[in-house]
Backbone bond lengths (Angstrom), bond angles and torsions (degrees), N, CA, C in turn:
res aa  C-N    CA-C-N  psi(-1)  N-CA   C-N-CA  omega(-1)  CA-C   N-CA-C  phi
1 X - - - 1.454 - - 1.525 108.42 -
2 X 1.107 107.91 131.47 1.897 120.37 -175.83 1.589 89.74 -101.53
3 X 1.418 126.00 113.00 1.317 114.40 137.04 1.575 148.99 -48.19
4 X 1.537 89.25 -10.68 1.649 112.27 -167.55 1.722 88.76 -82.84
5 X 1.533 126.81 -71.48 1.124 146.71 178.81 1.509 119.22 -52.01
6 X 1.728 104.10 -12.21 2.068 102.96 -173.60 1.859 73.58 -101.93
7 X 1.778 136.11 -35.46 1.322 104.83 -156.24 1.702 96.10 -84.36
8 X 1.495 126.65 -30.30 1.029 118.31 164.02 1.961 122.73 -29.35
9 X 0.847 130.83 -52.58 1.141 153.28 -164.15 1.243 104.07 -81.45
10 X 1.037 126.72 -70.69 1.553 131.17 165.53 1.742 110.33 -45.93
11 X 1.295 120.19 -52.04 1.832 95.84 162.93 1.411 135.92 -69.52
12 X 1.477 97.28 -25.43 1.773 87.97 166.00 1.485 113.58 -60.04
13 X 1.637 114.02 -43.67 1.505 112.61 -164.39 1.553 99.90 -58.54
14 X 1.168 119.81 -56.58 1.890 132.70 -175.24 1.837 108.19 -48.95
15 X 1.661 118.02 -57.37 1.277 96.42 150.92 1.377 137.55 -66.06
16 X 0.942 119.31 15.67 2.177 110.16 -174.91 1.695 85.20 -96.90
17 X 1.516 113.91 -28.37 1.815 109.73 -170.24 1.036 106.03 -74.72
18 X 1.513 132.54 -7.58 1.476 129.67 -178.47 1.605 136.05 -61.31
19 X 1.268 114.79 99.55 1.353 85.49 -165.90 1.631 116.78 -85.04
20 X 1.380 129.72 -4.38 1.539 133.93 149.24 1.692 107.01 -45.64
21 X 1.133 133.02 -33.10 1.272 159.17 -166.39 1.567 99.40 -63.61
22 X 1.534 93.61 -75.44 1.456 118.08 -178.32 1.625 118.59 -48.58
23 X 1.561 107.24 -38.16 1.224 112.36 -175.10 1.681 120.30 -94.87
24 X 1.579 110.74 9.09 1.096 124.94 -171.07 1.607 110.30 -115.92
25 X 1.536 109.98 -39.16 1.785 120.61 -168.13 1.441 99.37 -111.15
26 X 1.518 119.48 -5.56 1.715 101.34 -145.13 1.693 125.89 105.91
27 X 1.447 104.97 166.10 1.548 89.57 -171.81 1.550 87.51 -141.27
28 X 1.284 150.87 97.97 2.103 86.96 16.58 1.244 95.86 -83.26
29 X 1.293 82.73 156.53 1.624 105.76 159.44 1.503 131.53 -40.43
30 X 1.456 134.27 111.71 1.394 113.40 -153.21 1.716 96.32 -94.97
31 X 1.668 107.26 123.12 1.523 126.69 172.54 1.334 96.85 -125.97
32 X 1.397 101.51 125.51 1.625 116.65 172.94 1.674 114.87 -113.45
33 X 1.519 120.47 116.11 0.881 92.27 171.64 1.917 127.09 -97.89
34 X 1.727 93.81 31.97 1.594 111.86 179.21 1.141 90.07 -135.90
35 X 1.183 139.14 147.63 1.813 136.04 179.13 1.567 86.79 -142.14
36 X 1.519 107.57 134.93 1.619 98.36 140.86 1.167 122.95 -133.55
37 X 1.355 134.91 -148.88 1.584 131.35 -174.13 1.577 110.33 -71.35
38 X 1.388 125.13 -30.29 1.377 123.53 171.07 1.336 126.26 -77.55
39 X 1.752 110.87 7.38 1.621 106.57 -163.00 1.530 91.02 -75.64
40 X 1.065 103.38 156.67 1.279 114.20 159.67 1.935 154.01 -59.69
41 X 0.863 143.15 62.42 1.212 151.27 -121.78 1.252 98.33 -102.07
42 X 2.017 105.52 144.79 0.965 121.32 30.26 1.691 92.89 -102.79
43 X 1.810 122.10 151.86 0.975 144.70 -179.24 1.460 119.24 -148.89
44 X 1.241 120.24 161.59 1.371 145.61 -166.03 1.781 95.16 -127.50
45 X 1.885 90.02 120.36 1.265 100.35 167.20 1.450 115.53 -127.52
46 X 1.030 119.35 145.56 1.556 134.54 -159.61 1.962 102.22 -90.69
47 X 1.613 94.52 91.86 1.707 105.10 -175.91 1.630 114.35 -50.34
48 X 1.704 86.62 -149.74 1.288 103.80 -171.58 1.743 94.06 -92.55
49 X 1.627 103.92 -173.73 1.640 99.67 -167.76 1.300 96.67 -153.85
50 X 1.253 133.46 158.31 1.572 129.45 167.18 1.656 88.87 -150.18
51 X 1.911 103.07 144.15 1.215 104.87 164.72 1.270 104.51 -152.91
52 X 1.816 114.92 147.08 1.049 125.66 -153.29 1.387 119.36 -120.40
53 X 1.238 144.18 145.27 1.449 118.89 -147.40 1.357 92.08 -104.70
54 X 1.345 123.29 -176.96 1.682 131.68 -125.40 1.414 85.89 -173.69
55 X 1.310 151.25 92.88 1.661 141.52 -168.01 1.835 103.35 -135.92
56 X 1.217 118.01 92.85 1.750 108.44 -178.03 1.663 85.90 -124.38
57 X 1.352 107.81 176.18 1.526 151.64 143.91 1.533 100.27 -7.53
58 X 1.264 97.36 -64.99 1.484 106.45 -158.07 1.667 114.00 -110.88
59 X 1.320 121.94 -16.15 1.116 135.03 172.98 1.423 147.79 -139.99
60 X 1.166 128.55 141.31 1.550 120.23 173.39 1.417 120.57 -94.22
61 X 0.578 157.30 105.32 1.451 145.45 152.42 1.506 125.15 -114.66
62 X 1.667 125.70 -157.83 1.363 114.51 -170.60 1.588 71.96 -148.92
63 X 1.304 120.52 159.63 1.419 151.57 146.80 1.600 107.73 -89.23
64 X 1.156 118.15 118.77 1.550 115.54 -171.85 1.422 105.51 -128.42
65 X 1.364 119.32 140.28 1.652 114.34 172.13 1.046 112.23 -137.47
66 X 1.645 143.41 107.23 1.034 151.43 -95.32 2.273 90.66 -162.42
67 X 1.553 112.42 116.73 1.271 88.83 170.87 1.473 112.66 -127.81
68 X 1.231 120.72 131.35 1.413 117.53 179.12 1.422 113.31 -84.01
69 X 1.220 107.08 156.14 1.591 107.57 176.66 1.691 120.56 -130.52
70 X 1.209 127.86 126.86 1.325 134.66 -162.00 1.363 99.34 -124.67
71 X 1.789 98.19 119.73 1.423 105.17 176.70 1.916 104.21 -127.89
72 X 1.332 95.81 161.54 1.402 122.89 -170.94 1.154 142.29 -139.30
73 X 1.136 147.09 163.53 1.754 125.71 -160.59 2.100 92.96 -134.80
74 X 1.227 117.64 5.91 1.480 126.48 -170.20 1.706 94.73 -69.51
75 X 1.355 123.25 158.98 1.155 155.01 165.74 1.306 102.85 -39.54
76 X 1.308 117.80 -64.53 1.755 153.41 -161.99 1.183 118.67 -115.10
77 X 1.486 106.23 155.25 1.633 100.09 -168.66 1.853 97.90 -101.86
78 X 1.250 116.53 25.62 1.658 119.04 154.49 1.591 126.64 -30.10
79 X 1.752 88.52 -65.98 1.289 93.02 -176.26 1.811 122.98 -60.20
80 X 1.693 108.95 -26.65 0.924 122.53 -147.24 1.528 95.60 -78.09
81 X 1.291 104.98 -66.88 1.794 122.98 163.11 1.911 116.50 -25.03
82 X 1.251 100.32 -37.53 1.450 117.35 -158.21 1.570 97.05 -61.05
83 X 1.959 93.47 -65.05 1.616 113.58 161.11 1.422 118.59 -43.65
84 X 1.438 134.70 -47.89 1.282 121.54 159.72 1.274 137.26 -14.81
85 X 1.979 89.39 -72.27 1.023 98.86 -173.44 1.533 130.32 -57.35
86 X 1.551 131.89 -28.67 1.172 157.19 -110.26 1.726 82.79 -120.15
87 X 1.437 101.81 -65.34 1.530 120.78 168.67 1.969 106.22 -37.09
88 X 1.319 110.60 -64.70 1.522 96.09 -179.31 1.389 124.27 -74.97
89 X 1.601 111.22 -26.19 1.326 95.68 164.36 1.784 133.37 -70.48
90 X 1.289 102.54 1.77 1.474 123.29 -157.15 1.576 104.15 -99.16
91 X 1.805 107.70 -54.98 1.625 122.01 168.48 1.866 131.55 -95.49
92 X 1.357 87.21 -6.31 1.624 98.37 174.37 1.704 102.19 -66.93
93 X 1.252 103.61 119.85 1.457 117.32 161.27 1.958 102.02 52.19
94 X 1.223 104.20 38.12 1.391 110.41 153.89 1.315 131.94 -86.64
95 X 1.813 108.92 162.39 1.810 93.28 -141.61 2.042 70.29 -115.83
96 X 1.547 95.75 102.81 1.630 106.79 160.41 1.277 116.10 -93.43
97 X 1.825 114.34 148.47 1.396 122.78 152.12 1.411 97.52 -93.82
98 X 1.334 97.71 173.25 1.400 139.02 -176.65 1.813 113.51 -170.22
99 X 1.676 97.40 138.49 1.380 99.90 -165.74 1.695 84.60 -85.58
100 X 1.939 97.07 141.70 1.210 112.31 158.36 1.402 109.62 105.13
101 X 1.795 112.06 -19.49 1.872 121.85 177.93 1.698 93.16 -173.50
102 X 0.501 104.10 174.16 1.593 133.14 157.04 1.794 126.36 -109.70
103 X 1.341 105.13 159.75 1.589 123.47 175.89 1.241 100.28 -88.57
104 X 1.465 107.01 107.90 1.724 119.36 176.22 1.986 92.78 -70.56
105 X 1.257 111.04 -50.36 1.525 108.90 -173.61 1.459 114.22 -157.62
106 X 1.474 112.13 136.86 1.171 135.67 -164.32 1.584 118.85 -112.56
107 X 1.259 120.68 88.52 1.682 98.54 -156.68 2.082 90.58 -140.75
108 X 1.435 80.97 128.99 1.224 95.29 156.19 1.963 146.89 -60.13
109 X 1.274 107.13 91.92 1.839 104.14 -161.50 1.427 113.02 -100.73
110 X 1.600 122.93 -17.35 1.807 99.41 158.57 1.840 98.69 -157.27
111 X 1.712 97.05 -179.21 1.949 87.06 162.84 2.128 82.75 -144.94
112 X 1.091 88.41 166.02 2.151 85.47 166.07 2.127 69.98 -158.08
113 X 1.353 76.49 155.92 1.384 109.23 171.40 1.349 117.54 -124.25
114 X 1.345 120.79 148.39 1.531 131.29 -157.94 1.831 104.56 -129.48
115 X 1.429 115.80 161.05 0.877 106.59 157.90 1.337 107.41 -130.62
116 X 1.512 111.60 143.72 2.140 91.00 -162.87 1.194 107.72 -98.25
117 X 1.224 123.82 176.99 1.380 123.27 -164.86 1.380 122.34 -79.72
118 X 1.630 120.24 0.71 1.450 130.71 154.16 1.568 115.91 -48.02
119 X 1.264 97.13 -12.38 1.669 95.88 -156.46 1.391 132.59 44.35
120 X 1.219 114.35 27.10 1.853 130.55 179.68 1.524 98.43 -107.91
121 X 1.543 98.51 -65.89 1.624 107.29 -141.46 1.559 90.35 -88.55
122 X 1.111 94.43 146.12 1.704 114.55 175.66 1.871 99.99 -109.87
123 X 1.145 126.51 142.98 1.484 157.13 -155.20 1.315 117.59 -131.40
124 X 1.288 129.27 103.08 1.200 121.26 160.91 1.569 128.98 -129.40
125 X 1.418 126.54 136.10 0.987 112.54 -168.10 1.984 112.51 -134.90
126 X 1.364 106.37 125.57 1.474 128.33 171.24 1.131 133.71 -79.28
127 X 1.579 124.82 111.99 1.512 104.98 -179.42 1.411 105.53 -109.13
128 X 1.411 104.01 150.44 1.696 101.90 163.80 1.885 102.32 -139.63
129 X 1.307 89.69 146.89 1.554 111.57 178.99 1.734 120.92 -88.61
130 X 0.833 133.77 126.39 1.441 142.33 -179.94 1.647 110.38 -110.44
131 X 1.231 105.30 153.33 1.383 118.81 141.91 1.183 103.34 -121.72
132 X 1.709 91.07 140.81 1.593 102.14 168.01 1.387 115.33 -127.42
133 X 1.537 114.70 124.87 1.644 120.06 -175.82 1.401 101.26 -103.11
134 X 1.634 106.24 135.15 1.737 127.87 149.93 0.688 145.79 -69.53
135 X 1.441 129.12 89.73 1.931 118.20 -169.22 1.527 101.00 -70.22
């Protein structure tokens, strides 16, 4: 069991229930966790991830930091922010399962927005930090 890959899984499922989500990407909500140049935008793609092990007395867990990335084809980074926001109010301090442990805590720690060098698409990207415990 990957904690990295059960919390992965568990935020796509928690955003597709969104209905800020719905009214922002589509319904469902389009989360890719493969994107390429033809996906369709605006969308949420499921980043890169690092997790760090957590080893005491009494517990196992992983420290996980997980970043999504939201891209867009708008003028402005409105739309992009908008989606942000929707995203942290949606995964901030949400109560996930995961097979094999649970998410002791789910917390949102930054976003920066980009503009890419197409000069179209606007970029934004969210990180949030987890712990993840092993029964």
């Amino acid at each position: 069991m990957s904690p990295d890959w059960e919390l992965q899984k568990a935020i796509v499922a928690k955003l597709k229930t969104s209905a800020g989500l719905k009214d922002l990407i589509g319904d469902p909500p389009q989360i890719a966790q493969q994107a390429s140049a033809s996906t369709a935008r605006p969308y949420i793609h499921i980043g890169e991830s690092q997790s760090v092990g957590v080893f005491a007395d009494c517990v196992r867990a992983e420290e996980i930091y997980v970043d999504l990335h939201i891209w867009s084809d708008t003028e402005s980074f409105a739309e992009v922010k908008q989606i942000i926001g929707v995203i942290v109010d949606v995964l901030h301090d949400a109560d996930l399962e995961i097979a094999g442990g649970h998410i002791a805590a789910l917390r949102f720690r930054n976003a920066r927005t980009l503009r890419d060098p197409n000069s179209i698409s606007r970029h934004g990207v969210a990180t949030f930090r987890a712990i993840a415990q092993r029964t």
